[in-house]
C-alpha positions in Angstrom: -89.4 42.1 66.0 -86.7 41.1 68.5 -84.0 39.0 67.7 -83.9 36.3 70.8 -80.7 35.0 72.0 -80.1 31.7 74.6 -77.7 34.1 77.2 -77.5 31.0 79.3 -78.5 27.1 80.3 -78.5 25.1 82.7 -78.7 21.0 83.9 -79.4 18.7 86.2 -78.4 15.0 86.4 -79.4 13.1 89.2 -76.7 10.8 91.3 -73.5 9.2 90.1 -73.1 8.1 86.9 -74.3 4.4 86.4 -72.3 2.4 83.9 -74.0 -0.7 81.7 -72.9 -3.3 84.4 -74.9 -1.6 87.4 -78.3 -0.6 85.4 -80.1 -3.6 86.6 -79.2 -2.7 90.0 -81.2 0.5 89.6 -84.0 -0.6 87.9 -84.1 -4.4 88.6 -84.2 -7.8 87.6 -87.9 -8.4 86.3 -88.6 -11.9 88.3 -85.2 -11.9 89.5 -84.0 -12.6 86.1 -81.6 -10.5 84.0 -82.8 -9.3 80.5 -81.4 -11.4 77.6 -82.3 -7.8 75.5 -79.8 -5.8 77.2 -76.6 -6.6 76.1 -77.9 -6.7 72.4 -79.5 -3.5 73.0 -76.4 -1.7 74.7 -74.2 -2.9 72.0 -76.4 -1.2 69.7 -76.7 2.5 71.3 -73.0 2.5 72.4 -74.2 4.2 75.7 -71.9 3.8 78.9 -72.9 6.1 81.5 -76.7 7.4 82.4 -78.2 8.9 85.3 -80.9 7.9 87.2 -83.2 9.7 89.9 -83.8 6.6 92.1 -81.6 4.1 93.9 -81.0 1.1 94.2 -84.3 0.2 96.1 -86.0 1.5 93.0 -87.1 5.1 95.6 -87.4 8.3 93.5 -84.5 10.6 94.9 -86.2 13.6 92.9 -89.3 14.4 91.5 -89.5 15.1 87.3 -91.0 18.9 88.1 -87.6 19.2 90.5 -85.0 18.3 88.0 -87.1 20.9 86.2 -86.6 23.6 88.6 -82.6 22.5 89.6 -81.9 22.9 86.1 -83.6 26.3 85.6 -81.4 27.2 88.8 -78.4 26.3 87.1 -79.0 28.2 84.1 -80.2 31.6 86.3 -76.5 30.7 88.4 -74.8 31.6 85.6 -76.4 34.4 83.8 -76.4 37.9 86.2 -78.3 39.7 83.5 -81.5 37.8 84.4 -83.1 39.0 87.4 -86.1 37.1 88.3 -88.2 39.8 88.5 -88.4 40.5 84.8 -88.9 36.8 84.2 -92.1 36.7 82.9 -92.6 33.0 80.6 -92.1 29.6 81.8 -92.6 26.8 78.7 -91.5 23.0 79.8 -91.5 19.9 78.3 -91.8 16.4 79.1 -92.8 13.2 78.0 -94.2 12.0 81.5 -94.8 14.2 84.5 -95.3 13.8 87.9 -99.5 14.2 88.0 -101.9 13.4 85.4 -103.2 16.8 86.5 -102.3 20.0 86.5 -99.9 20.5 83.7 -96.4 20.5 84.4 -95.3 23.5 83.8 -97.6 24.3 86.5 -95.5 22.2 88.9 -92.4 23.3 87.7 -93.2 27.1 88.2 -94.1 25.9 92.0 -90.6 24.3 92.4 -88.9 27.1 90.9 -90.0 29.6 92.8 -90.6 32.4 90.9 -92.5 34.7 90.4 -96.2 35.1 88.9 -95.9 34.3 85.1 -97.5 32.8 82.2 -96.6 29.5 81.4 -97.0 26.6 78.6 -96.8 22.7 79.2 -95.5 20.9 76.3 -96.3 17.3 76.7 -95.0 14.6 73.7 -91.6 12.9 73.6 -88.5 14.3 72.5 -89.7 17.1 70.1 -91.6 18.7 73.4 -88.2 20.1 74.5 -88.0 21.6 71.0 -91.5 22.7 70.7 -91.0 24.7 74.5 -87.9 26.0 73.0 -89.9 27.6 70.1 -92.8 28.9 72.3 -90.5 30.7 74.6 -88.8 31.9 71.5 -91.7 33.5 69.9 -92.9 35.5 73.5 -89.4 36.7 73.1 -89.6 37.6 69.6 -93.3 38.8 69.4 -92.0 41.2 72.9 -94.3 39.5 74.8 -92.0 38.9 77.2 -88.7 40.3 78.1 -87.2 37.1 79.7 -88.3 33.9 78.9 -87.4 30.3 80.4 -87.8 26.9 78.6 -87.2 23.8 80.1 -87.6 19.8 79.2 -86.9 17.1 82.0 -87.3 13.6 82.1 -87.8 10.9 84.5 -88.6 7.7 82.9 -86.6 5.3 85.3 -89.2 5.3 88.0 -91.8 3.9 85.3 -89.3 0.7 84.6 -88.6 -0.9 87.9 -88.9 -4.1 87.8 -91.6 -4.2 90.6 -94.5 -2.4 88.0 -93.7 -5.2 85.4 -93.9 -8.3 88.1 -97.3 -6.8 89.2 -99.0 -7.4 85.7 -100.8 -10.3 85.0 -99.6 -10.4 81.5 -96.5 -11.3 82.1 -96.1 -13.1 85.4 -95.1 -16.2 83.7 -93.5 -14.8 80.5 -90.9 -12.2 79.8 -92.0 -8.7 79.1 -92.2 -8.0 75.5 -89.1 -6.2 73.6 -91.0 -3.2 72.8 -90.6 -2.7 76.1 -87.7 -4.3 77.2 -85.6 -1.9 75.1 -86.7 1.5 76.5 -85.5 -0.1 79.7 -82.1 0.3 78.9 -82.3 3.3 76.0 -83.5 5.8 78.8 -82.6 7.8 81.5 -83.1 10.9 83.7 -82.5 14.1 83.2 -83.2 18.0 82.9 -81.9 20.8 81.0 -82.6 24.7 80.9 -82.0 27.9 78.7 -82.5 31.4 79.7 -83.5 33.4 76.4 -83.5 37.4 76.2 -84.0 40.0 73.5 -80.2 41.1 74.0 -77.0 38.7 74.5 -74.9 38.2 77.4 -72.9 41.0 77.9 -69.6 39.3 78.5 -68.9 35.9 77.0 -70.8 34.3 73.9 -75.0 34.1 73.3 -76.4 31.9 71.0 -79.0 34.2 68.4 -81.7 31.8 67.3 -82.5 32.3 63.7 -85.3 30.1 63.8 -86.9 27.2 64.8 -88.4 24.3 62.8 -90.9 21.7 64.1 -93.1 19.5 61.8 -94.9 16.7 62.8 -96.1 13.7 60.9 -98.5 12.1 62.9 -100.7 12.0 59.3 -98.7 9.6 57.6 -97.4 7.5 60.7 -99.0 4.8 62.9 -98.0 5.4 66.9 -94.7 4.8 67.3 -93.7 5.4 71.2 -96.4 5.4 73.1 -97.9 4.8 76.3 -101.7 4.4 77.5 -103.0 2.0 75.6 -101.7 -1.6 74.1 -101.4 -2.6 70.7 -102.1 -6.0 70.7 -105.3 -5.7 72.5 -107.6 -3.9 69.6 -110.9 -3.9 72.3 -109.4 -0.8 74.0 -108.2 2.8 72.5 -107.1 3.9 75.8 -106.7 2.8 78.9 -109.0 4.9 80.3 -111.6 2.6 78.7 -111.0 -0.8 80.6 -112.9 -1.5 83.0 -110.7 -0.2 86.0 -107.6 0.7 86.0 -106.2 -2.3 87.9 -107.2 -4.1 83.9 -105.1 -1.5 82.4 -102.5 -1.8 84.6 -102.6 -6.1 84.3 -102.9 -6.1 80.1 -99.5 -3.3 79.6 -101.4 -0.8 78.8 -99.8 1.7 80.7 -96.1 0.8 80.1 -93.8 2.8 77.8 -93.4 1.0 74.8 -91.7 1.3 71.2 -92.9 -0.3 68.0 -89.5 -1.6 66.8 -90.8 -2.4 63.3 -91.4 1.6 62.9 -88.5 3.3 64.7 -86.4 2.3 61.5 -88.5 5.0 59.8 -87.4 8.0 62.5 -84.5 9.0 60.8 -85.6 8.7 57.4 -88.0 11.5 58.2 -85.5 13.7 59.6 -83.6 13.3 56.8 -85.9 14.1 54.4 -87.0 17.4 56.4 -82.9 18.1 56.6 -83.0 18.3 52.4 -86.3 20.1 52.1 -84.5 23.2 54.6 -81.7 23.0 52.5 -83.9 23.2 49.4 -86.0 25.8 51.0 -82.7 27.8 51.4 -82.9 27.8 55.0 -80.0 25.6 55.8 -76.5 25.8 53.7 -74.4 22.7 54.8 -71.1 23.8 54.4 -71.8 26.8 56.3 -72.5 24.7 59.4 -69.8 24.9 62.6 -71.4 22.5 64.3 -74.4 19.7 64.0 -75.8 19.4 67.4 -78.0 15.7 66.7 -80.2 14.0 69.6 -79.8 10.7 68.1 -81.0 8.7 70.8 -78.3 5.4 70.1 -75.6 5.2 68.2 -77.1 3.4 65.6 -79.2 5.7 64.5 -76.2 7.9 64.4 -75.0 5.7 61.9 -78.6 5.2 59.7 -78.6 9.3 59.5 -74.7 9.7 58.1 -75.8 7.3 55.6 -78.8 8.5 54.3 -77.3 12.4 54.1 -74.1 10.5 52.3 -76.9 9.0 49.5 -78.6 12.6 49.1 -75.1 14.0 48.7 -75.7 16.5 51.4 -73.1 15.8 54.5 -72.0 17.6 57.2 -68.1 16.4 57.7 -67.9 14.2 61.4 -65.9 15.9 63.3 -68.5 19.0 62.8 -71.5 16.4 65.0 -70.9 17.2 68.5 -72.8 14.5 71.1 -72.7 13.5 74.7 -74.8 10.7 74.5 -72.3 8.3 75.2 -71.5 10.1 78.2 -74.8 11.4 79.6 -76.9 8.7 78.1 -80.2 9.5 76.1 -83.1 11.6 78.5 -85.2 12.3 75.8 -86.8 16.1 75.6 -83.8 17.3 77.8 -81.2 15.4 75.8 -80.7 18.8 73.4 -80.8 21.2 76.2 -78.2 19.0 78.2 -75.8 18.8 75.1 -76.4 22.5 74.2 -75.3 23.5 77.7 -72.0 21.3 77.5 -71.0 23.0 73.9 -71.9 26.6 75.3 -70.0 26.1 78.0 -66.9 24.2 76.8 -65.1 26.9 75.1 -65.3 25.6 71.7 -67.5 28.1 70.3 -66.2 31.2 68.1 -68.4 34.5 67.2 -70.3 33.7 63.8 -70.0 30.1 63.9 -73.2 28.5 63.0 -75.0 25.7 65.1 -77.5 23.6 64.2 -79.4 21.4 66.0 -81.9 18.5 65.2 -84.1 16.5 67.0 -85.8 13.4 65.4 -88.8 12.1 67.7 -90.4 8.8 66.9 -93.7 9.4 69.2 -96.1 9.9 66.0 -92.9 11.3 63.9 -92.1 14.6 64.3 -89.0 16.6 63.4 -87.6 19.9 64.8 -84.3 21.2 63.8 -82.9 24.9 65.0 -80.2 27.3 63.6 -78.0 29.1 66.1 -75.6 31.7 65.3 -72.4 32.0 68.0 -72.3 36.1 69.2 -70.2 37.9 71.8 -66.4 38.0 71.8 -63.8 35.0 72.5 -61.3 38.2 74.6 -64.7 38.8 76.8 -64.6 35.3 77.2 -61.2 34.8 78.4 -62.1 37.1 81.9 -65.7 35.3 82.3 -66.2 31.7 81.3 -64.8 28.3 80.0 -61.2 29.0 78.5 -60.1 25.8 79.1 -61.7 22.9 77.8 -63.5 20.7 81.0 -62.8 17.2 79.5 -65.7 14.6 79.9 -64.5 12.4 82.5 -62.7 9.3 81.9 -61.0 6.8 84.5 -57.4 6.0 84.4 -56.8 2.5 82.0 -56.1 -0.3 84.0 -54.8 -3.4 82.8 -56.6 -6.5 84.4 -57.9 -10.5 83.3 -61.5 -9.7 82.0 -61.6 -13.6 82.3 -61.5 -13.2 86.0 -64.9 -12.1 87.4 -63.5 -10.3 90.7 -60.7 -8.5 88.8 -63.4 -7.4 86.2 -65.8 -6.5 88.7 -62.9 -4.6 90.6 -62.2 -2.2 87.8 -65.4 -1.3 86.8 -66.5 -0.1 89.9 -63.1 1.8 90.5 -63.7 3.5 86.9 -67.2 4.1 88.5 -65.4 5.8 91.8 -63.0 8.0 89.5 -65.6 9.0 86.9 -67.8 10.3 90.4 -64.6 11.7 91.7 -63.5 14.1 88.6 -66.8 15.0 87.7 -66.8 16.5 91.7 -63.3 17.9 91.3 -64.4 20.3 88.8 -66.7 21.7 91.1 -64.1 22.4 93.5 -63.8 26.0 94.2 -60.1 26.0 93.3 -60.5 23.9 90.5 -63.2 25.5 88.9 -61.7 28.8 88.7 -58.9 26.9 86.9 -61.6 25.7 84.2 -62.7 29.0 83.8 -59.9 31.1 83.3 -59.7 32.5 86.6 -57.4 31.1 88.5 -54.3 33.5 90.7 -51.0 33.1 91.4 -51.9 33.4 94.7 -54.4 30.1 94.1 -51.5 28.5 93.0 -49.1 29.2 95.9 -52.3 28.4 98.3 -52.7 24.8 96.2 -48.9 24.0 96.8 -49.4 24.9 100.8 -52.0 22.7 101.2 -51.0 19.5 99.9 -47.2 19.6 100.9 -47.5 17.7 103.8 -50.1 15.2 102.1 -47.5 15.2 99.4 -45.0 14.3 102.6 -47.2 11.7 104.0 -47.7 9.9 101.0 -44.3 7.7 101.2 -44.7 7.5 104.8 -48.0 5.5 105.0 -46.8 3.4 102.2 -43.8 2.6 103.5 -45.4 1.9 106.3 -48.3 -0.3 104.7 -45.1 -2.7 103.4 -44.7 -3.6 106.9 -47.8 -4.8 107.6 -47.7 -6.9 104.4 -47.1 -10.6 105.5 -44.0 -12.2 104.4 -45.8 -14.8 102.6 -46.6 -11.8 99.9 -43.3 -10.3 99.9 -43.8 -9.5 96.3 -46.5 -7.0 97.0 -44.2 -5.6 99.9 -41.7 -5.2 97.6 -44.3 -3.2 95.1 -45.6 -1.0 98.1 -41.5 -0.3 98.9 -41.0 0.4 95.6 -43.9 2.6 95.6 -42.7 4.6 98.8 -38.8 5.1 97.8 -39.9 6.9 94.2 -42.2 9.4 95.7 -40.1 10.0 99.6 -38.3 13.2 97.6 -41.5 14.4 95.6 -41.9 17.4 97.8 -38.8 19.2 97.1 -39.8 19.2 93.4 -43.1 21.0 95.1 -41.0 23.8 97.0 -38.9 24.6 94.2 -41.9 25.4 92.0 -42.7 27.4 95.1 -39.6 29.5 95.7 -39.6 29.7 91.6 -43.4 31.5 92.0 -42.0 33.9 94.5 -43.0 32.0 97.3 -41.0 31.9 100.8 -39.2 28.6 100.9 -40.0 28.7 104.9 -43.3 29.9 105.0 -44.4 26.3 102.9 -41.9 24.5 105.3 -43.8 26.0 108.4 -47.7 26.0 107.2 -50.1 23.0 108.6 -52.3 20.9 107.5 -55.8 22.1 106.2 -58.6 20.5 107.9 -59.2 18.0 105.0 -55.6 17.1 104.9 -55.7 15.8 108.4 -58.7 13.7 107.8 -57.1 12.4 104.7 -53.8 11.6 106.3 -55.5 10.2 109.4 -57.4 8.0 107.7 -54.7 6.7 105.4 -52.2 6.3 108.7 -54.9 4.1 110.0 -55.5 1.9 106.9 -51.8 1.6 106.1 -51.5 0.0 110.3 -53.7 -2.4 109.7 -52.8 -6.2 108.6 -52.1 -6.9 105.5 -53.6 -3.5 104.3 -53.8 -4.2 100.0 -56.9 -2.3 100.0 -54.8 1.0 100.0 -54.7 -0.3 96.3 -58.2 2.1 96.3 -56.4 4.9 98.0 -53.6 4.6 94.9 -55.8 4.7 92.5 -57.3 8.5 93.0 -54.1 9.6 94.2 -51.8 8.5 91.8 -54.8 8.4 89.1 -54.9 12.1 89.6 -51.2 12.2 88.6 -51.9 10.0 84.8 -55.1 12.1 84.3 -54.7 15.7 85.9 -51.7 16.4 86.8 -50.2 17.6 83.2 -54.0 18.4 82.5 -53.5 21.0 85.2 -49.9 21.7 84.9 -50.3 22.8 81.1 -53.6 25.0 82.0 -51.9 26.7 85.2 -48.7 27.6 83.1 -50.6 28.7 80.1 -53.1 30.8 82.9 -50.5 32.4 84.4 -47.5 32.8 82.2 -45.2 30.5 83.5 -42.0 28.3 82.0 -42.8 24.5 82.5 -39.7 24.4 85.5 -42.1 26.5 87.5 -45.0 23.7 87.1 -42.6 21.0 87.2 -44.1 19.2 90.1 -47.4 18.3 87.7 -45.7 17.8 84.7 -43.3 15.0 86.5 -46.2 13.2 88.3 -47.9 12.8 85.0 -44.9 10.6 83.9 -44.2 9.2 87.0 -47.2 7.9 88.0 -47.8 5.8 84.6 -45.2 3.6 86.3 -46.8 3.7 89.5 -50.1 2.6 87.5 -48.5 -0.7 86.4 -47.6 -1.7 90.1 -51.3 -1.0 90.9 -51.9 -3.6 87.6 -49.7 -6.0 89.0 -51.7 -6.3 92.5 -55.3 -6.0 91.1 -53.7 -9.1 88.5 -52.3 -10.6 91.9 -53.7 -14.3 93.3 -54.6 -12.7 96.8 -57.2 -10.7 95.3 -60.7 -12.0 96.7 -64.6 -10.7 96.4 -63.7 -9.6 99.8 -60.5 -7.6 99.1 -62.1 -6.0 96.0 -65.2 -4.9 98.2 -62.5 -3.1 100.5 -60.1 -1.2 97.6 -63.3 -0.2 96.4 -64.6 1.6 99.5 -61.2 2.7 100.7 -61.2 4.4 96.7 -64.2 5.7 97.5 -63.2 7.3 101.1 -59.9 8.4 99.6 -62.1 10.5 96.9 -63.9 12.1 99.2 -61.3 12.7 101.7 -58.9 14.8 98.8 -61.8 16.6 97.6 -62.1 17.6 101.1 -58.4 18.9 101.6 -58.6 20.9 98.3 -62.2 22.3 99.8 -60.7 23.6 102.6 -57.7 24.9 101.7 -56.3 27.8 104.0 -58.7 26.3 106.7 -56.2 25.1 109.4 
């Protein structure tokens, strides 16, 4: 027997993140009316960002078996030792799928790619992504295969637009029921991947899978989450037995639904399972690193730490590691898609144990894993995450949540930053500094580059004062304000220049990078217009990027390259500086002038801004 190791994953999340204010926007309003559920419901799984795979006209950007295959690219991206030619198993799982028929697997093998294999489609709820893990784990083990893939991927929003619920006769003039209601807003889309081999990575850390655990309880459970056939109507067993499928359709039968007087029971089963390993002598709690838990809200979270506190068998906290909060809850994929964040944060250490659980509540089953860290942290350091890549988080702003256009403002500006640093990190430049890698050489070429933007940036303030009307001389005086503390900022930059070796006139003499120019054109021409507050937007990325990044950056770029903090100063300063340039922004978003209308324009000139510096720190060098 092989021992099988995961040398690599992968995912794929589909658009911008959408926060708890802009869900029905995606999926809509059923009859134009807002859910009285959702609030209670969001409250309860504590779940502020999700992703969803269509827009806002409720049109599917992706299909489920291309998630699939994105993710499965992702995880081959970063793992050279797999070639695709020795890939020779493919097992997926989903809860839905694109087709009725074929099997999904089958669909994902066609979006992939690759070449001829065998393949397995797993089909459930959450436990499918487990029980493909498993397969995939025992072609590996058995040495059936040499390389084998496993994959889970959801796509549930496309089955909860409003439009599907308004078309059924039972309930055009009622609301739909909350076993419904509340997958609405527990859901979302998603795919995650994981490359496993009979050897481990050769540099960095693998994760050797000790075994795998999946028991299913459908004997002693009723149908919990289900789909195809409706409870309350006891003439049908399936919708395949109505009459057509336009009756199925009309009576619910075919909507996603969860019996909320049973769910209650899902963790108590997974709990129970949890002290049965550990009686069995498979599981020793305090030798556990880290409890990787698919709890799909945050109250179950809550329901499992209580019942392990009653059996007397914890695992401490701050061992649980989650991103549910951040990622929201996709079902099958949700354990792939936190796996892949832990592997790739830098947290793990050689021999540290992992294990991982996932409760499903489709007819009750339970799968848990055990996961043993291997490789070497020093390998590490030349290949992968050294640093840790923070989940993003948007500047705090101070506003009136009494005032519905201030409130509105702010949450789509956190909306623009979270999009914006989740981008950044993809940055060539920046993602060499998140993975160790970054040059002296990438930090004299990052200094060049944004000189002249650092230059600019007093000019078109200053210059937007004077197109403030007197009437508002308050917010001239802020914008002045503004302009006379930063005018002198770029000789704090070419000191930490000449201090790096660089030539004092070589930065004085370089130009503007292609992305600069757009940047500083665009910010010129907003800053000459009348009355021009909505540079507010541009203010908060830059100057955002100086309370969130800039020491983020400073510490890792010092620590990277073996630098003094005088040499990094530049960062270090703007990450105290620009706290105090945060409360001026405060003190206009707070100000009377601020309309629907002037909201609507900070927010797209935050979002032009975003895109505009990600450009300039694409392109550096490119002049």
């Amino acid at each position: 027997m092989n021992h099988v190791y995961v040398t690599s994953m992968g995912k794929f999340l589909p658009g911008e993140p959408v926060g708890n204010e802009e869900i029905e926007d995606y999926l809509g309003r059923i009859n134009g009316k807002s859910s009285k559920s959702m609030r209670r419901i969001l409250d309860q799984n504590k779940i502020r960002y999700r992703h969803y795979a269509i827009d806002k006209q409720q049109q599917s950007l992706y299909s489920n078996a291309e998630m699939a295959a994105l993710a499965i690219r992702d995880a081959l991206e970063g793992n050279p030792d797999a070639h695709e030619s020795d890939i020779d198993f493919l097992a997926v799982g989903t809860t839905q799928g694109d087709l009725l028929v074929p099997g999904f697997a089958s669909m994902v093998h066609a979006e992939t790619g690759l070449p001829v294999m065998e393949i397995a489609t797993h089909h459930g709820v959450c436990a499918s992504g487990m029980q493909a893990m498993k397969n995939a784990y025992l072609q590996v083990l058995s040495g059936e295969s040499r390389i084998a893939i496993s994959c889970a991927s959801e796509f549930p929003s496309r089955v909860f637009k409003h439009t599907r619920f308004e078309a059924q006769q039972a309930y055009r003039d009622s609301a739909i029921p909350f076993d419904t209601d509340f997958l609405r807003f527990m859901l979302s889309d998603g795919a995650g991947a994981a490359i496993l081999q009979n050897k481990p990575a050769e540099k960095g850390v693998s994760l050797r899978i000790e075994w795998i655990d999946n028991k299913s309880y459908a004997n002693s459970y009723d149908v919990c989450m289900y789909a195809g056939f409706n409870k309350d109507n006891k003439e049908h067993a399936s919708w395949h037995d109505y009459r057509s499928i336009h009756d199925a359709a009309g009576d619910g039968a075919i909507n996603l639904k969860q019996d909320i007087r049973l769910v209650n029971e899902m963790p108590k089963v997974g709990v129970d399972r949890f002290f049965e390993l550990v009686e069995e002598g498979a599981v020793d709690p305090s030798a556990i690193d880290w409890m990787v838990c698919h709890f799909s809200s945050h109250f179950f979270r809550d329901e499992i730490f209580r019942l392990l506190q009653l059996g007397g068998l914890t695992i401490p906290e701050e061992k649980w590691f989650t991103n549910l909060y951040t990622r929201g809850n996709t079902g099958a994929a949700s354990i792939y898609i936190m796996l892949e964040e832990l592997l790739g944060s830098g947290k793990l250490s050689p021999g540290e144990r992992v294990l991982c659980m996932v409760p499903e509540s489709g007819r009750f089953q339970t799968s848990y894993m055990l996961l043993t860290v291997v490789g070497s942290k020093a390998e590490r350091a030349e290949s992968s995450d050294v640093f840790e890549e923070r989940v993003p988080e948007a500047p705090q702003l101070k506003y009136d949540s009494s005032n519905d256009v201030q409130a509105q403002l702010v949450r789509q500006l956190v909306r623009v930053w979270i999009d914006f640093e989740q981008k950044l990190a993809r940055v060539p430049v920046i993602h060499k500094l998140y993975h160790g890698k970054f040059t002296m050489n990438d930090y004299k070429s990052l200094m060049e580059n944004i000189r002249q933007q650092v230059i600019d940036g007093s000019q078109w303030i200053a210059r937007a004062a004077s197109y403030i009307p007197i009437e508002h001389i308050d917010l001239r005086s802020t914008f002045i304000a503004h302009a006379r503390d930063e005018h002198r900022d770029f000789q704090i930059l070419e000191r930490n220049y000449v201090a790096v070796g660089g030539d004092l006139a070589a930065i004085q003499a370089g130009d503007k990078n292609i992305g600069s120019e757009a940047l500083s054109a665009y910010l010129f021409q907003r800053a000459s217009r009348d009355n021009p507050v909505d540079l507010i937007g541009a203010m908060w990325i830059i100057e955002g990027l100086g309370c969130r990044m800039a020491r983020y950056w400073g510490e890792m770029i010092r620590d990277q390259l073996g630098l003094d903090d005088g040499q990094v100063s530049f960062l270090l300063y703007h990450s105290d500086s620009d706290e105090l340039h945060f409360e001026r922004l405060e003190t206009v978003v707070q100000h009377p002038l601020l309309t629907a209308d002037i909201a609507a324009r900070i927010v797209k000139t935050a979002k032009t801004t975003a895109r505009l510096y990600l450009l300039q720190l694409e392109e550096l060098n490119n002049v």
